[in-house]
C-alpha positions in Angstrom: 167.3 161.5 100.5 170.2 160.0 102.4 173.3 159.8 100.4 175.2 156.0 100.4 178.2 157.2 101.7 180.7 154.1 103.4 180.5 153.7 106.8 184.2 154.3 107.1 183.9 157.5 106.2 180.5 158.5 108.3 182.4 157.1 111.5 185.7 159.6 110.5 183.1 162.2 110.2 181.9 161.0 113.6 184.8 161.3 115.4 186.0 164.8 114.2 182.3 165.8 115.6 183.1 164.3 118.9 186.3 166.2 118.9 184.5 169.2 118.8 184.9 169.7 114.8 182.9 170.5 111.8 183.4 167.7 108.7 181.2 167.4 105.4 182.0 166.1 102.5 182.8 167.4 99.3 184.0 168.0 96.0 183.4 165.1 93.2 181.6 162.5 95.2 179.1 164.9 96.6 178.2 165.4 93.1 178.0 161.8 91.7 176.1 160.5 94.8 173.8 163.4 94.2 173.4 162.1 90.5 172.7 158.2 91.5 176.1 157.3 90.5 178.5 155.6 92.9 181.7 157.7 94.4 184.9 155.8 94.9 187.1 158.8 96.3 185.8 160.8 99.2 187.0 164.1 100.7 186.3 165.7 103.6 186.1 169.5 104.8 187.0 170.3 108.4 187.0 173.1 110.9 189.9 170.8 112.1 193.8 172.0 111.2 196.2 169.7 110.1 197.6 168.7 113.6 194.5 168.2 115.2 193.4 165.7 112.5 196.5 164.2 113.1 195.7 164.2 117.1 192.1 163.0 116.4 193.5 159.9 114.6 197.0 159.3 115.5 200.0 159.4 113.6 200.0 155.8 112.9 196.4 156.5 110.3 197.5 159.8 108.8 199.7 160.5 106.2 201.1 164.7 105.6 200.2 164.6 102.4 200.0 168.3 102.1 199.9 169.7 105.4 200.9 173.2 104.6 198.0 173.4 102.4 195.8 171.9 104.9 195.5 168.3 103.8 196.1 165.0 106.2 195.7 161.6 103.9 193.2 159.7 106.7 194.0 155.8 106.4 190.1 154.0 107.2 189.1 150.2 106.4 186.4 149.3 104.0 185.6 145.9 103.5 188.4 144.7 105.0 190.8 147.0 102.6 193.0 150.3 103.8 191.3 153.2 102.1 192.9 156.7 101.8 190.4 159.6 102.3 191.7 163.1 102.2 190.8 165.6 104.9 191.4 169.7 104.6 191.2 172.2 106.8 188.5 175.2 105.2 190.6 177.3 103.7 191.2 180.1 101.1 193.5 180.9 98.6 196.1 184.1 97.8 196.7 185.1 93.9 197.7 182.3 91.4 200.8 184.1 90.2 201.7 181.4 88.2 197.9 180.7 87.3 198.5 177.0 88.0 198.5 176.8 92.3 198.0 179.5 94.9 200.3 181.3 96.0 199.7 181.1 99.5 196.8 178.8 101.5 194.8 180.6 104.4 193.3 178.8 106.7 189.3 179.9 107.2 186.9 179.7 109.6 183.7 178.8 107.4 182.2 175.7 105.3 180.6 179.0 103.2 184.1 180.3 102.6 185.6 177.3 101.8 183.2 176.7 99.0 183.8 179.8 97.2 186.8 179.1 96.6 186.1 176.1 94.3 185.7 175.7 90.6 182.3 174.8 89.6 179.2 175.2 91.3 178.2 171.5 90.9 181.4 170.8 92.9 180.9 173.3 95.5 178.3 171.2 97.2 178.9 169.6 100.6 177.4 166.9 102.2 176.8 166.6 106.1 176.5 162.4 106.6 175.5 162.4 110.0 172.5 165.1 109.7 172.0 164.3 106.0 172.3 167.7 105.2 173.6 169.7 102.4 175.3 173.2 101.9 174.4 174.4 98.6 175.5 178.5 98.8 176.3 178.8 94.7 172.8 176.4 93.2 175.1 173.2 92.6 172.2 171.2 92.7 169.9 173.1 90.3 172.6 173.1 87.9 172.9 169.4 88.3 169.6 168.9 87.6 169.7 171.3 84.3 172.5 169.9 83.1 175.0 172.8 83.2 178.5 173.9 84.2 178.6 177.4 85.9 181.6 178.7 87.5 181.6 179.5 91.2 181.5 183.6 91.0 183.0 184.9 87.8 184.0 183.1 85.4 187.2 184.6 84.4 188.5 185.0 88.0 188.2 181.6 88.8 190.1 180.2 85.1 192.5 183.0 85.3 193.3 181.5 89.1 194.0 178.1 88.1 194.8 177.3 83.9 193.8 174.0 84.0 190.0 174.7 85.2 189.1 175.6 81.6 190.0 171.7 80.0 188.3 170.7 83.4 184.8 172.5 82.2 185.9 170.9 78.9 185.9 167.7 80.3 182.8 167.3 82.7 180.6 168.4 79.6 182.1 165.8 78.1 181.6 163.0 80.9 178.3 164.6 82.0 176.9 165.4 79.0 176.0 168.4 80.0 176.3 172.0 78.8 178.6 174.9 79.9 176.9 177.6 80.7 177.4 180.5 78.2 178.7 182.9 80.1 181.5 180.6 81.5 182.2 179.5 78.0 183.1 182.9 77.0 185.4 183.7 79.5 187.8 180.9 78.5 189.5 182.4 75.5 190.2 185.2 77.8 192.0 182.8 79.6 194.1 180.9 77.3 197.5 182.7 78.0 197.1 181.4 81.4 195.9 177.9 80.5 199.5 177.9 78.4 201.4 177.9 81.4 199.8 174.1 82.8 202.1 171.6 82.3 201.3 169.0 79.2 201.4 166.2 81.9 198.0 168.0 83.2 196.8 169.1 79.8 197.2 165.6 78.8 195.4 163.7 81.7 192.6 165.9 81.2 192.6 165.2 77.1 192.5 161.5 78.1 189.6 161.6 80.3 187.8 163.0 77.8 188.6 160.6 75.4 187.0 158.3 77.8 184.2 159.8 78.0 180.9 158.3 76.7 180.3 161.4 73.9 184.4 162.4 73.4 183.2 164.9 70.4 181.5 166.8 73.0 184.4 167.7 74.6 187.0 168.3 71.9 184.3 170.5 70.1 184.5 172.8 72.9 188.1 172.3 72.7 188.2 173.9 69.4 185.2 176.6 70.1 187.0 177.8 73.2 190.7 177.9 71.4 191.8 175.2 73.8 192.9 172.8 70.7 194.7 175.8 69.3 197.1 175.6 72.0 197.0 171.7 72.6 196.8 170.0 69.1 196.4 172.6 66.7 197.2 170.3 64.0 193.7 169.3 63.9 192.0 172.7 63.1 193.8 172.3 59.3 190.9 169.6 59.1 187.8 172.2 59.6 186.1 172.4 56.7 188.4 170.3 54.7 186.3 168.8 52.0 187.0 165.0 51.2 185.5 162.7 48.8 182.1 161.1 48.0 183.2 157.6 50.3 182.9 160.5 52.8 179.8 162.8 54.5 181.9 164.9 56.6 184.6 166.9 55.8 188.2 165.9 57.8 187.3 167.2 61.6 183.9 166.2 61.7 184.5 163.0 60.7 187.6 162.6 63.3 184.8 163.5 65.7 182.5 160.6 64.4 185.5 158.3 64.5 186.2 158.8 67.9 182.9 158.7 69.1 182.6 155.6 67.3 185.5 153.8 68.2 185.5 151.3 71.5 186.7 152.4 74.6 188.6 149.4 77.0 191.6 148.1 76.9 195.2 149.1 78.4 195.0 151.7 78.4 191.5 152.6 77.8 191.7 155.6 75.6 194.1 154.0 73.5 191.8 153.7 70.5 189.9 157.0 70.7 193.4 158.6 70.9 194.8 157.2 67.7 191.3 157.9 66.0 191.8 161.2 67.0 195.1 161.8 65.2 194.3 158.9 62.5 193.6 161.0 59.8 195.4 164.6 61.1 197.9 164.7 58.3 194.6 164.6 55.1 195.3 168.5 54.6 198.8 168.5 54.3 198.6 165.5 51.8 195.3 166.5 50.0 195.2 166.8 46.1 192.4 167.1 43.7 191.4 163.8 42.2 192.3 163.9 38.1 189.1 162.6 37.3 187.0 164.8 39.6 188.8 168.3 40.8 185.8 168.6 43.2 186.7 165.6 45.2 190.5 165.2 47.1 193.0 162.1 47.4 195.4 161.8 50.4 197.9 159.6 49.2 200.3 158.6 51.9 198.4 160.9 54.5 198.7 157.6 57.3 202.2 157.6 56.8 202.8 161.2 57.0 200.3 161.1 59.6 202.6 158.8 61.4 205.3 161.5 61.0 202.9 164.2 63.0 201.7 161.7 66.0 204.8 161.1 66.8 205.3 165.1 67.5 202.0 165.4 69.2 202.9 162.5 71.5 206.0 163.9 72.1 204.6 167.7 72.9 202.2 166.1 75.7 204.3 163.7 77.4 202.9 160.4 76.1 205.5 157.5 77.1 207.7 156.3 74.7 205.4 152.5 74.6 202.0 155.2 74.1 203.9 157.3 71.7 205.0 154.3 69.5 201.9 152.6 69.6 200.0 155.3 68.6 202.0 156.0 65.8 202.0 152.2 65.0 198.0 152.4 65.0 197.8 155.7 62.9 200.7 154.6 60.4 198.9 151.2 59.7 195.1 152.1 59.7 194.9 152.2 55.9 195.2 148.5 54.9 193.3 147.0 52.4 192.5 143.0 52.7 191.1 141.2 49.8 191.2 137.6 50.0 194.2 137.2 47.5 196.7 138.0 50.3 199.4 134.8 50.4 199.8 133.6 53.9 203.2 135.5 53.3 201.3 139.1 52.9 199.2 137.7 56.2 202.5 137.8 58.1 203.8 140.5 57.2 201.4 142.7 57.7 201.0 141.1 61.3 204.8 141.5 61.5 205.1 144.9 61.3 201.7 145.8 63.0 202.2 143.2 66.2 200.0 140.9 67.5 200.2 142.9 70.4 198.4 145.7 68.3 195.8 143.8 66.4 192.6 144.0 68.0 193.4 147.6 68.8 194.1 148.4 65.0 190.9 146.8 64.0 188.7 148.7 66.5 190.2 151.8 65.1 189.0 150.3 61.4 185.8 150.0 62.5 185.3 153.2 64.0 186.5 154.9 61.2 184.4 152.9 58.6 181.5 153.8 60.4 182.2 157.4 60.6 182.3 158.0 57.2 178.5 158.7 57.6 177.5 156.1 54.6 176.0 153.1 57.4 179.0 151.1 56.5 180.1 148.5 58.5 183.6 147.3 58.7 182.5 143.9 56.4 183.3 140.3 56.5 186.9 141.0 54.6 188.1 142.1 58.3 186.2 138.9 59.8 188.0 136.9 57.1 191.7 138.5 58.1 191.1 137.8 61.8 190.3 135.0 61.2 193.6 134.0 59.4 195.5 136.0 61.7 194.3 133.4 64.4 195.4 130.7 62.2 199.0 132.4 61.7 198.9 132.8 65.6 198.0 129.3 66.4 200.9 127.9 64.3 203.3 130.4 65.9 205.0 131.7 62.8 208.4 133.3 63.5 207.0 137.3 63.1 209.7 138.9 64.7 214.1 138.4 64.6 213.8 136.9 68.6 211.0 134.4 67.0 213.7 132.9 64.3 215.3 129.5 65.2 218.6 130.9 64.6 220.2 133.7 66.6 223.0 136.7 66.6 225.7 133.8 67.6 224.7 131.9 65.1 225.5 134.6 62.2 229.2 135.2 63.8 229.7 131.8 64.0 228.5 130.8 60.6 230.4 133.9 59.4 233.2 134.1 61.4 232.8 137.6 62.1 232.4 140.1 65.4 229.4 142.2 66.4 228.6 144.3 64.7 225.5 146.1 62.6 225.6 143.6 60.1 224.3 140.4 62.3 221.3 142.5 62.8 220.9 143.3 59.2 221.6 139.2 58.1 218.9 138.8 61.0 216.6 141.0 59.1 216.8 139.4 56.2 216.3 135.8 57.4 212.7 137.0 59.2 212.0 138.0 55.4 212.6 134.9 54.0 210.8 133.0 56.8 207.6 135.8 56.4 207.2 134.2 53.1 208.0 130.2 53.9 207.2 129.8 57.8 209.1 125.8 56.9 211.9 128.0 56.4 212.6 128.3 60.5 215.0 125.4 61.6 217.9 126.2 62.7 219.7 124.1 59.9 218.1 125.3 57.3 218.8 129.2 58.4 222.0 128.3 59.3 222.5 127.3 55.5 221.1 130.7 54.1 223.1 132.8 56.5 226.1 133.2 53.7 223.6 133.6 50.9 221.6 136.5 52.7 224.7 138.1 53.9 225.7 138.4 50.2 223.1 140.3 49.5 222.7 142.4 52.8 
């Protein structure tokens, strides 16, 4: 079966065979083509060193990306758009001193030896377009077709080489849905010490694509079977076989699985959900008490907000930016409303106040998810359909929900009170947004203007 790999690419295989060259292609795309799924990224493998992929296509369509490991970024046109696809020389690697990159690239002379130097065997695959070929040396293909994750060689070799590879088998069970295969399981707790020295940028972009995943629990159940989430969120173990109440089927860290699984993915960015589903409910076993009425069943009071508290950290420990970080702890600090229809238009605002606008249809999704993980068939309910729906109504009317929406400004305070800057204005301007929160008629500049000595009394 011919592969559907762009033409681009097939003619920069081309012309490195007319050169007198070796290319295939490999890694990742090899493997989703190979599955029926469609590659954007494609690599190529050459016999070729870095200067004579550089002669081969002139210095005006190659980048040095990483020419002293062997790589040359090759710039083609697809569909009329510039396309970067990266080309490396076969080549080995020295000792991982560090256990994160090798210490030292050597060039090879072999497709075969090139391949063993790769993680997994479904990604030590490569793909000859022009003869419609592949080299399979390590059963990539047999393992695609079972469903499993092997590690090229042995296992402990290749994730003591490089820390990260162990969250990458983590990961592609996740995406995949597939299975790792036991003996490269166990050799990842051999391996943590060395997975501690990646950097939580990389630790982090892996825990996000496996949030994105279709089946998330997959992958962070591995996590905490391997001891990976020991050393990355270790928070969440305290939820293992934390016992909740009878609104609940699963104790706390099953049911944070069932949320995340059940909670959308989309949106900017797209794990932004699943992420704060994950840590939505990591502070129940520091706040858990026996309920008075039944010792067998446990209340969290305040867990959301102490909850808050511990995201924050989290974020912090793996490099989130500060507008992910705040967010997320806006999401898990605020996921424990409770709407009844009473609510005055007032408690409408203020509730979208201090939540956003921007932050509503992502809180709700996490309400949803977690409803439905409680395991009873609940559904979120037409209460949230009702609050949405007045939300909209509050939106369309543009109530004043913030200080910069008020009709009166920091001037204005100094002027009305013929004072300087200082941390009062914002404090006055605090207390104005109150008042307005409760009477949206409230916001003309007169009429603020007139309350500006009143509220500064009592600031």
């Amino acid at each position: 079966m011919r592969l559907a790999v762009p033409g681009d690419v097939v003619e920069l295989c081309q012309r490195l065979r007319a050169a007198g060259f070796e290319a295939w292609l490999v890694g990742g795309a090899v493997r989703d083509l190979l599955r029926g799924k469609a590659a954007k990224d494609f690599d190529v493998a050459t016999s070729a060193d870095p200067a004579a992929v550089t002669k081969v296509f002139g210095r005006k369509r190659t980048i040095p990306t990483g020419e002293k490991h062997g790589t040359v970024t090759v710039l083609t046109e697809r569909d009329g758009v510039r396309q970067p696809v990266e080309v490396t020389t076969y080549r080995g690697e020295g000792a991982y001193t560090d256990g994160r990159r090798p210490d030292e690239v050597v060039f090879v002379r072999t497709l075969d030896e090139d391949l063993k130097r790769r993680d997994f065997t479904m990604n030590a695959i490569a793909y000859d377009p022009l003869a419609d070929t592949l080299a399979d040396p390590y059963g990539g293909q047999a393992d695609l077709a079972a469903g499993v994750i092997r590690a090229v060689g042995a296992p402990l070799e290749r994730f003591r080489e490089d820390g990260l590879r162990a969250m990458r088998a983590v990961r592609f069970a996740a995406q995949h849905e597939f299975a790792i295969d036991p003996a490269t399981e166990q050799a990842i707790p051999d391996a943590l010490d060395v997975f501690d020295k990646v950097s939580a940028e990389r630790v982090r972009d892996e825990l996000l694509k496996i949030l994105c995943a279709p089946k998330p629990s997959i992958g962070l159940e591995l996590m905490r079977t391997t001891g990976l989430l020991e050393h990355t969120i270790p928070e969440l173990l305290e939820g293992v076989g934390m016992h909740q109440n009878r609104f609940h089927k699963h104790d706390v860290w099953h049911h944070t699985l069932a949320a995340v699984d059940a909670s959308v993915v989309g949106g900017d960015p797209p794990w932004l959900v699943r992420f704060a589903a994950l840590l939505h409910d990591v502070a129940k076993p520091r706040t858990a008490a026996p309920k008075e009425d039944s010792p067998a069943e446990n209340t969290f009071y305040r867990h959301e907000q102490v909850g808050a508290d511990m995201t924050d950290a989290i974020a912090r420990r793996l490099k989130l930016s500060t507008e992910e970080r705040e967010t997320l702890v806006n999401l898990v600090g605020n996921h424990m409303f409770w709407y009844t229809p009473e609510w005055s238009d007032g408690t409408v605002r203020r509730f979208l106040s201090r939540v956003g606008v921007e932050h509503i249809d992502a809180l709700f999704a996490l309400r949803a998810g977690d409803v439905r993980a409680r395991g009873q068939g609940e559904e979120p309910g037409s209460e949230i359909d009702e609050l949405r729906a007045r939300i909209a109504n509050e939106i369309a009317k543009e109530a004043a929900l913030k200080i910069t929406d008020l009709a009166v400004g920091g001037a204005d305070v100094m002027e009305v009170l013929a004072c300087k800057p200082g941390p009062n204005i914002g404090e006055v301007l605090r207390a104005l947004l109150e008042r307005v929160l409760d009477d949206s008629s409230l916001n003309e500049r007169d009429t603020l203007r007139a309350l500006i000595p009143e509220v500064a009394r009592r600031s």
